[in-house]
C-alpha positions as CSV (number, residue, x, y, z in Angstrom):
1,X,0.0,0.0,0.0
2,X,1.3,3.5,-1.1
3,X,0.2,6.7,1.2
4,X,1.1,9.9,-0.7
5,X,0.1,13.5,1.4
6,X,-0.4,16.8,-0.4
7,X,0.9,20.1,0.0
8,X,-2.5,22.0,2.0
9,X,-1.1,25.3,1.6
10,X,-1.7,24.8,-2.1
11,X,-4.6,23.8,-1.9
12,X,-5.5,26.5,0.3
13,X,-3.8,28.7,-2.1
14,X,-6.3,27.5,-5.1
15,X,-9.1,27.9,-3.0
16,X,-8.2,31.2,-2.2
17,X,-7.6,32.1,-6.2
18,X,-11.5,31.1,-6.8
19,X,-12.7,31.9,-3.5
20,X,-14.4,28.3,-3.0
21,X,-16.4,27.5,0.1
22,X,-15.3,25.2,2.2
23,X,-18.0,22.4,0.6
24,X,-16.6,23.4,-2.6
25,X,-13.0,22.2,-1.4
26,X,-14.5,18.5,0.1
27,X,-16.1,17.8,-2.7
28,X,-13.6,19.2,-5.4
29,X,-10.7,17.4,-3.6
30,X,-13.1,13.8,-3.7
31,X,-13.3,14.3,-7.3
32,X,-9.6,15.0,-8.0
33,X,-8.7,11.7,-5.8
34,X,-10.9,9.6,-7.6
35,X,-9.7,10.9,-11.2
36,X,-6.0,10.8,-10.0
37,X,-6.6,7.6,-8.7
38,X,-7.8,6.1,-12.3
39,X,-4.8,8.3,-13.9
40,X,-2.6,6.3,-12.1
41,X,-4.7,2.8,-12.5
42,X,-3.8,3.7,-16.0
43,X,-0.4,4.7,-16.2
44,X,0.1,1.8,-13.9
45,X,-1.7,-1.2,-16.2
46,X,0.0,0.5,-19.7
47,X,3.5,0.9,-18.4
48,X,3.5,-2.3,-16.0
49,X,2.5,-4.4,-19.1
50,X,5.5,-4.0,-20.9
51,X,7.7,-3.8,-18.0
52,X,6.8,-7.5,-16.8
53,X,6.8,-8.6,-20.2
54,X,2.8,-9.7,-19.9
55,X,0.5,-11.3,-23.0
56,X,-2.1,-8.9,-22.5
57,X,-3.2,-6.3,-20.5
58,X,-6.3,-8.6,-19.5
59,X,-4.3,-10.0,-16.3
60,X,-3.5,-6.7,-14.9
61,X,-7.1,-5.2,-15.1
62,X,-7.8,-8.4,-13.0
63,X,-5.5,-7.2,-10.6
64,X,-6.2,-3.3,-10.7
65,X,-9.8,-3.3,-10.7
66,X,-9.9,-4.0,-6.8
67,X,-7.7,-0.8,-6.7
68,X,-9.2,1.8,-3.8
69,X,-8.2,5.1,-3.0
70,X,-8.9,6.0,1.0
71,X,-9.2,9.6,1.9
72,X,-7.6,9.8,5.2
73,X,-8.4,12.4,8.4
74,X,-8.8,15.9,7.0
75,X,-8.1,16.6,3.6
76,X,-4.0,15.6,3.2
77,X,-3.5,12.0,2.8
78,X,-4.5,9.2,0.0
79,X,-3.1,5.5,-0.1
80,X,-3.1,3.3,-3.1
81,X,-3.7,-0.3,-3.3
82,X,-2.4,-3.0,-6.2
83,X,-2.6,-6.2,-6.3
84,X,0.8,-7.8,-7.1
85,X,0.4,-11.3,-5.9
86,X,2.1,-13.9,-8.5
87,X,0.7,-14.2,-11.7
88,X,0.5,-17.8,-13.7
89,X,3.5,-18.5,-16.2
90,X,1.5,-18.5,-19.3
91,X,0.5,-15.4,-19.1
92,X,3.8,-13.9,-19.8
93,X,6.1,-13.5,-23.3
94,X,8.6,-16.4,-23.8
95,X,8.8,-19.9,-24.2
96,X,9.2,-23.2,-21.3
97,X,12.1,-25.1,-21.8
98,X,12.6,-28.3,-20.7
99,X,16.0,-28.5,-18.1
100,X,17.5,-31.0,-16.4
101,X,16.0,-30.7,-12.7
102,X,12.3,-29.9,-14.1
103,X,11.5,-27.0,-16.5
104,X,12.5,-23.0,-16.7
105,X,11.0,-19.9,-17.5
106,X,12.1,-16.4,-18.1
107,X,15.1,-17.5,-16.6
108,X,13.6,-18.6,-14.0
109,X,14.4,-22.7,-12.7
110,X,11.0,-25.0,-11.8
111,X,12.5,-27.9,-10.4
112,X,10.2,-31.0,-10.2
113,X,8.4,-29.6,-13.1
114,X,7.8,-29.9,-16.6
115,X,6.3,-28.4,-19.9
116,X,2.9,-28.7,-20.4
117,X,-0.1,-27.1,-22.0
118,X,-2.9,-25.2,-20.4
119,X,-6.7,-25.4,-21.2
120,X,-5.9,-22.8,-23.8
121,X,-3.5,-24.3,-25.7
122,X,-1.1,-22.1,-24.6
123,X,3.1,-23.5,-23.7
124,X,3.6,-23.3,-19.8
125,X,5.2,-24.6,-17.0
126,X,3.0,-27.5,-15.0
127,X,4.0,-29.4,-12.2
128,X,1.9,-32.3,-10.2
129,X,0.2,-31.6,-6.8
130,X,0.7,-35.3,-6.2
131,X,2.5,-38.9,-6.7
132,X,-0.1,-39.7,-9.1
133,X,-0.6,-38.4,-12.3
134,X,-3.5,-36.2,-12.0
135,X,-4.2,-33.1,-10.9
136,X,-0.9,-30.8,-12.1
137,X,-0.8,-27.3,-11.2
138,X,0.4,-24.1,-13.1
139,X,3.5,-22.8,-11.5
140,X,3.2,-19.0,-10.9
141,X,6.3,-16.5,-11.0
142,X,6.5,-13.5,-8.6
143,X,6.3,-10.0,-9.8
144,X,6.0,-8.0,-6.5
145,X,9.4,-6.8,-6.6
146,X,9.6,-5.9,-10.3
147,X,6.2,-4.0,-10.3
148,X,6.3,-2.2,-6.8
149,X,9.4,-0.6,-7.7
150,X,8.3,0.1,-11.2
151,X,5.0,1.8,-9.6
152,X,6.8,3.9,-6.9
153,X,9.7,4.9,-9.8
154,X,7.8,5.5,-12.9
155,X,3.9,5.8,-12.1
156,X,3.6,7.9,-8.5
157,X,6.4,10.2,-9.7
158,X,4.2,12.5,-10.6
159,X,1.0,12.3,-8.5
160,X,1.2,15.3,-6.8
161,X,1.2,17.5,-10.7
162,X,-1.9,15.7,-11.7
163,X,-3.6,16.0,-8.3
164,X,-3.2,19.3,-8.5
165,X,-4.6,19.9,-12.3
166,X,-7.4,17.9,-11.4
167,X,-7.9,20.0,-7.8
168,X,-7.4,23.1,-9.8
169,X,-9.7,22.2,-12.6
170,X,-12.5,20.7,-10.1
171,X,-12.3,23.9,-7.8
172,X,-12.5,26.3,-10.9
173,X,-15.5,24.5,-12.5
174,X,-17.4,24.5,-9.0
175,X,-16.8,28.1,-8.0
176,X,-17.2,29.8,-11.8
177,X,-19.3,27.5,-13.5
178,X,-21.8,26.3,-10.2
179,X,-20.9,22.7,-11.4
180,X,-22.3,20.2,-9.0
181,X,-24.5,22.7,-7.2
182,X,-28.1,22.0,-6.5
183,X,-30.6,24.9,-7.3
């Protein structure tokens, strides 16, 4: 979980450029969370895609779509959530090959395991839960490392710039344009 806390004095300093109420600023700063927060979903699924070397994008959007946004006390602090438990072998680009001790992947060593295909058709890495022959297993390969640091490095690096267009925009559009006011 990533926490990220905003500058108030420029928020303050916005809200004093449009003179916004103080409902104005709750509900501007909601909006611009929530739209920052799918920003970053974005730039997250697009850029950890080709970083981890995935199929398709389907597998991440899996993983993203629980992603929450939590405001905390007052109106400074937002934490992000991604899932980045290990994915199955098949969905990345490469090919199994057959080793020695079991199988290998990406450079990565399965011992005990072999090469195998899934229900799609698809080349992967399989090993058996058991003595006997059936049921086999799809080995999974960890990406937590790769993808937090990608996230904190490339996607988060500029949260705070599009927090504050989207604050800026939100409060601008609520104080001279009465968007999101009830008559």
């Amino acid at each position: 979980m990533l926490a990220f806390d905003f500058d108030t004095s420029e928020m303050k300093r916005i809200a004093d450029e449009f003179d916004a109420s103080e409902k104005d600023l709750r509900h501007a700063y909601s909006r611009a969370l929530r739209r920052t927060a799918s920003t970053m979903k974005t730039r997250g699924r697009k850029g950890l895609r080709t970083e981890l070397g995935l199929r398709t994008a389907a597998e991440l959007r899996k993983r993203l779509q629980g992603f929450r946004f939590k405001r905390g006390k007052g109106m400074g602090e937002v934490s992000m959530w991604f899932g980045l438990n290990d994915m199955r072998v098949s969905a990345f680009k490469g090919r199994a090959a057959r080793t020695g001790a079991g199988a290998s992947f990406a450079g990565q060593d399965f011992d005990g395991a072999f090469v195998g295909r899934n229900a799609k058709g698809r080349q992967t890495v399989m090993r058996r839960v058991s003595k006997s022959r059936w049921p086999v297993k799809e080995q999974r390969m960890s990406i937590e490392d790769k993808a937090q640091t990608y996230i904190e490095d490339e996607v988060f690096d500029e949260i705070e710039e599009v927090f504050f267009k989207n604050f800026r925009a939100e409060v601008r559009s609520r104080t001279l344009y009465g968007v999101g006011k009830r008559d």
